[in-house]
C-alpha positions as CSV (number, residue, x, y, z in Angstrom):
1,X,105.9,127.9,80.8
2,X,104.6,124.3,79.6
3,X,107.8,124.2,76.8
4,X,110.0,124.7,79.6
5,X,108.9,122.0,81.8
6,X,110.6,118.8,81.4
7,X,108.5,118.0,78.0
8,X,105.6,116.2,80.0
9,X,104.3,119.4,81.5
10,X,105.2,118.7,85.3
11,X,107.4,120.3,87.3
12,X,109.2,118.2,89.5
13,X,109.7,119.8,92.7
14,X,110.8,117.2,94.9
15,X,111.9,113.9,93.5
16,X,110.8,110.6,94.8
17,X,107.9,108.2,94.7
18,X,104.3,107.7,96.5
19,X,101.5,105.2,96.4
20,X,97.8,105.8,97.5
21,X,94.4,107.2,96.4
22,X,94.4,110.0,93.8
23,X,92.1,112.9,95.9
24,X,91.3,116.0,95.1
25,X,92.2,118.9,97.6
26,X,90.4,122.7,97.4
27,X,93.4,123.6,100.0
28,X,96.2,121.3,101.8
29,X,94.8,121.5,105.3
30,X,94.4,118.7,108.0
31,X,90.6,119.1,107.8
32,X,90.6,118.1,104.2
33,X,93.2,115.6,104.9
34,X,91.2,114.2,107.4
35,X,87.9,114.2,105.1
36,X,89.3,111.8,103.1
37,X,90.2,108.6,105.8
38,X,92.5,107.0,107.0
39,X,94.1,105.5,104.1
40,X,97.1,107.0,102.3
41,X,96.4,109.6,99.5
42,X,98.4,111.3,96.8
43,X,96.6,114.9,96.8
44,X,95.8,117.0,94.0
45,X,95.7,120.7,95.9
46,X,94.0,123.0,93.7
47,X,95.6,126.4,95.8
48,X,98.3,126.7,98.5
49,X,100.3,130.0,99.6
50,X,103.8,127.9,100.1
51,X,103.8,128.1,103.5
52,X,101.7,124.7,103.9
53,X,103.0,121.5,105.6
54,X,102.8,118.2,104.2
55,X,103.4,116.2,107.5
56,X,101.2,118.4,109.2
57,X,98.5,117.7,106.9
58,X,98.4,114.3,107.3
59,X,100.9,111.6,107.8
60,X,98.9,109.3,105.1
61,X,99.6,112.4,102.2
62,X,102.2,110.3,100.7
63,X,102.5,112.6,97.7
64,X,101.3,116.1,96.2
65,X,100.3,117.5,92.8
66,X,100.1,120.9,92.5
67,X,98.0,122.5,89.9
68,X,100.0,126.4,90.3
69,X,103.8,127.0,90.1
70,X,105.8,126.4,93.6
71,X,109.0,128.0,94.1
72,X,111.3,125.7,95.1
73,X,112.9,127.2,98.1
74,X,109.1,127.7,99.1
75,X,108.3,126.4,102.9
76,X,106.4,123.8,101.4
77,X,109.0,122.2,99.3
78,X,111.8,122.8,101.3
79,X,109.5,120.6,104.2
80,X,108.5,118.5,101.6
81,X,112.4,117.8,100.6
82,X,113.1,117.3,104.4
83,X,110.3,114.8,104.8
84,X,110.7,113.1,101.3
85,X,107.8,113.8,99.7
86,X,107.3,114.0,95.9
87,X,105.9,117.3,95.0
88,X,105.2,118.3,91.5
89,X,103.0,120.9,90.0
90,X,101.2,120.7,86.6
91,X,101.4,122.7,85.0
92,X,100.0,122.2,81.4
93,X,96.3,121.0,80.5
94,X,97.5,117.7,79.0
95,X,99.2,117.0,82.4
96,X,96.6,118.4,84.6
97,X,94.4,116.0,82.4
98,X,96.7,112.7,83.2
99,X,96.0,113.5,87.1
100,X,92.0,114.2,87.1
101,X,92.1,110.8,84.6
102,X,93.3,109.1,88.2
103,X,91.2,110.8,90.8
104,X,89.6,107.9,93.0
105,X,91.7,105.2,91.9
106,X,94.8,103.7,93.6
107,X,97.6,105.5,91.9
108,X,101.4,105.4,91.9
109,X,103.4,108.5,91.3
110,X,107.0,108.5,90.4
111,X,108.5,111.9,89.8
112,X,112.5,111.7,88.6
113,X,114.7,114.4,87.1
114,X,113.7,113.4,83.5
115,X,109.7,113.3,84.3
116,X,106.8,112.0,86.2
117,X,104.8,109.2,85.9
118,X,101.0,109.0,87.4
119,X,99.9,105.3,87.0
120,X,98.4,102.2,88.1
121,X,100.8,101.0,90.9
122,X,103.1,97.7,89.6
123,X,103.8,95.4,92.1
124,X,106.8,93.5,90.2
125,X,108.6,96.7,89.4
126,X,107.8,99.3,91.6
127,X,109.5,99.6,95.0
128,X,107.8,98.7,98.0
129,X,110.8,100.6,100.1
130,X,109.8,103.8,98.7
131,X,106.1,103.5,99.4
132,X,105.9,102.4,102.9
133,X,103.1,103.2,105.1
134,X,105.3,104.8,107.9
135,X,106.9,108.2,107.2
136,X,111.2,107.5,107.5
137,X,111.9,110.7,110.2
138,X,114.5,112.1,107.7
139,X,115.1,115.0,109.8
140,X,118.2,114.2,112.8
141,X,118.1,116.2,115.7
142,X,121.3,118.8,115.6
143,X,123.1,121.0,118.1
144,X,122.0,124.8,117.4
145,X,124.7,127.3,117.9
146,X,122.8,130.1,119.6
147,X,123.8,134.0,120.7
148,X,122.6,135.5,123.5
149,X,122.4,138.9,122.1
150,X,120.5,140.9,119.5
151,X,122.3,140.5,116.1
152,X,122.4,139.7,112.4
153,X,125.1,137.7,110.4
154,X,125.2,138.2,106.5
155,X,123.6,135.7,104.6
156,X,126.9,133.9,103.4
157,X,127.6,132.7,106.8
158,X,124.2,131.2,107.4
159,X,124.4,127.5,108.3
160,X,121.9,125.0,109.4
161,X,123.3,125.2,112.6
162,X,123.1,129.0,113.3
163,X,120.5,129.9,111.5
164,X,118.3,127.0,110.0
165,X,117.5,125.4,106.9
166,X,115.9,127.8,104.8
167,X,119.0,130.4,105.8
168,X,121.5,127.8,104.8
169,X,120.3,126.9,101.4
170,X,120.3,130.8,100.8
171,X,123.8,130.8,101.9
172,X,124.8,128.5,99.2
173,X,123.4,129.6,96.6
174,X,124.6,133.5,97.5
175,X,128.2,131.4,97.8
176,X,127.8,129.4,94.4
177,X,127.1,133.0,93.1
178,X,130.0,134.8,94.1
179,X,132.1,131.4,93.1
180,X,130.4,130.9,89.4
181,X,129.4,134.6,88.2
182,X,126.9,133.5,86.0
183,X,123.7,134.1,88.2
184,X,123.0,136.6,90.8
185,X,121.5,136.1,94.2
186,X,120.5,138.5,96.5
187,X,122.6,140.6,99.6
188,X,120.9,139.7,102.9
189,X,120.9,139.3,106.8
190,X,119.7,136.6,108.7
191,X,118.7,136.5,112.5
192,X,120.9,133.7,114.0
193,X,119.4,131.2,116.5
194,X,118.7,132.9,120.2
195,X,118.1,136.8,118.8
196,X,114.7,136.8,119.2
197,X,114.9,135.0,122.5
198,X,117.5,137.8,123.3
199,X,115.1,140.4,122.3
200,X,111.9,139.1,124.5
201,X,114.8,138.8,127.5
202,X,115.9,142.4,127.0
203,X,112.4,144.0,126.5
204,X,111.5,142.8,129.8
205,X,114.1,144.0,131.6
């Protein structure tokens, strides 16, 4: 696994970059979160299940570090994406190394397509934008197209709007599939927006 990820042993999950203390995290919970202060914190978690939440957490975990492999269409990445928080795992000792080197100190993280960087935080160079203390709300409110009946709609036709987030981007990927040949993704259903509110409605009757 450590050959195959981007040369530095991290794997870049979501791109972006953080500033704060380097901490040390058993689990990503708001209890440990809250352990640690007020201040922000770039969080070294040493175990999560993938069906964590950053933001709910702790609005001060400006970044995460991951010591286990994440899938990337996990809970936890795809809310991390949505939020805009850098998530990495790493994955080999030497990288695992350059993080517990940190732990304490203020640190700034920088995770791009071609690698990540865990250093001392540089105030002529490194963006002030990207690092801010309050969290941008990258998330708009949309219009949700709901049924009012028990049903399914194949995965294909999944959208944000009908059937949410984690629906859609498997609707793309099942989409590029069919377009490209040269991967495979899975035949599913999804439960659109209102079917379970449709099937509390009709038990009662």
């Amino acid at each position: 696994v450590e050959s195959k990820v981007q040369g530095d042993g991290f794997d870049p999950i979501v791109l972006g970059e953080a500033r704060g203390t380097l901490v040390e995290l058993e689990r990503l919970t708001a209890e440990s979160v809250r352990a640690q202060g007020d201040h922000d914190i770039i969080a070294l978690v040493n175990e999560v299940d993938g069906d964590e939440e950053i933001s709910s957490a702790g609005l001060n975990v400006k970044g995460v570090i991951l010591r286990q492999e994440l899938a990337h269409l996990s809970h936890l990445a795809i809310r991390a994406r949505q939020d805009r928080t850098p998530l990495v795992s790493a994955l080999s000792a030497d990288a695992l190394s350059k993080v517990r080197e940190r732990l304490g100190k203020e640190t700034f993280m920088s995770t791009t397509a071609h690698g990540t960087e865990i250093r001392d935080f540089n105030a002529s160079s490194d963006s002030n934008a990207s690092c801010a203390d309050e969290r941008v709300d990258s998330v708009a409110p949309i219009a949700c197209d709901t049924v009012n009946k028990v049903t399914w709609i194949a995965i294909e036709d999944a959208t944000l709007m009908n059937s949410g987030a984690k629906a859609a981007t498997c609707s793309q990927l099942m989409n590029l599939a069919h377009k490209h040949g040269n991967f495979k993704a899975p035949e599913g259903f999804v439960l659109p927006f209102g079917c379970m509110e449709a099937a509390v409605r009709d038990a009662n009757r």
